[in-house]
C-alpha positions as CSV (number, residue, x, y, z in Angstrom):
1,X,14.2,-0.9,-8.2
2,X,16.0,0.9,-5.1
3,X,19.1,-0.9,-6.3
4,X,19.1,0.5,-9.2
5,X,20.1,3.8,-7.4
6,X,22.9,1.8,-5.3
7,X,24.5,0.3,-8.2
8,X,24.6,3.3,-9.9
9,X,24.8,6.1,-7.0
10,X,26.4,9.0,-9.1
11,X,24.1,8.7,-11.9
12,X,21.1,7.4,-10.8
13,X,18.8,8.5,-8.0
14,X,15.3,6.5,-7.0
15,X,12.4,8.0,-5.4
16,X,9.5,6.5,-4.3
17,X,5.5,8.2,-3.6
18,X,2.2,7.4,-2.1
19,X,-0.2,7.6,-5.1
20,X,-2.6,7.3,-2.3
21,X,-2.1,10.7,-1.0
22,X,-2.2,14.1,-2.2
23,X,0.0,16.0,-3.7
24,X,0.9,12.3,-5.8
25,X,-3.0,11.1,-5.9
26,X,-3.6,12.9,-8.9
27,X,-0.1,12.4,-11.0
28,X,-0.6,8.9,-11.2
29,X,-3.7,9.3,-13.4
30,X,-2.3,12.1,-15.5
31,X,0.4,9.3,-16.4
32,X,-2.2,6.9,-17.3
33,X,-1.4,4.8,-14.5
34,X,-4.8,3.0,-12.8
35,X,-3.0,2.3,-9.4
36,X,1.1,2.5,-9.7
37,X,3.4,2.8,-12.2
38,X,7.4,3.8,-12.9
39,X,8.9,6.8,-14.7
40,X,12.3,7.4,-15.9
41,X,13.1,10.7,-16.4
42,X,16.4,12.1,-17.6
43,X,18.2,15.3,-16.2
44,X,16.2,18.0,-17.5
45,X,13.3,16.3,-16.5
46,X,11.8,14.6,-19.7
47,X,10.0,11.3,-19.3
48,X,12.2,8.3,-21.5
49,X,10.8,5.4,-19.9
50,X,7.2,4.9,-18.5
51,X,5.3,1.7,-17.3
52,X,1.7,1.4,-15.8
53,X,0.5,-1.0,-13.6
54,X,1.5,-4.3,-13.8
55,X,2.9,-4.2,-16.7
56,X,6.1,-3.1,-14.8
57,X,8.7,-5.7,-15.6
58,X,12.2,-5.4,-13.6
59,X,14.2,-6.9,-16.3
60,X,13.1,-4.2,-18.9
61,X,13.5,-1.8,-16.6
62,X,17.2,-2.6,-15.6
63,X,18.3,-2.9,-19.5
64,X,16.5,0.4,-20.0
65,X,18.8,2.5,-17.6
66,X,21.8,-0.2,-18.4
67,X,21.7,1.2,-22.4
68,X,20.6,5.0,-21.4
69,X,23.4,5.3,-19.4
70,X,25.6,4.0,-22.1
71,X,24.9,6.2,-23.7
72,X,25.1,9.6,-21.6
């Protein structure tokens, strides 16, 4: 997903967290994510996109942020 942020470097930035550590041990769960997950969040903060697990597919992911920033 870090290219994500490289294709679209003025819009778009991609950060990365140890869910095994504190302070990001206990957000994963209040996500509903058992081990790792992604989260797309808009400007302000709001959550538009979430996937747990392994349900995290790439190719969703990329049209997601593709049509959101169509639209922005």
């Amino acid at each position: 997903m870090s290219e994500l942020g490289e294709t679209h470097q003025d819009k778009v930035t991609v950060e990365h967290y140890d869910a095994t550590i504190e302070p990001h041990k206990n957000k994963q769960q209040g996500y509903g994510f058992q081990s790792h997950g992604l989260l797309i969040q808009n400007k302000t903060g709001d959550i538009v996109f979430k996937q747990a697990d392994h349900a995290v597919n790439e190719n969703e992911v990329k049209a997601f942020v593709e049509t959101y920033l169509k639209k922005d």
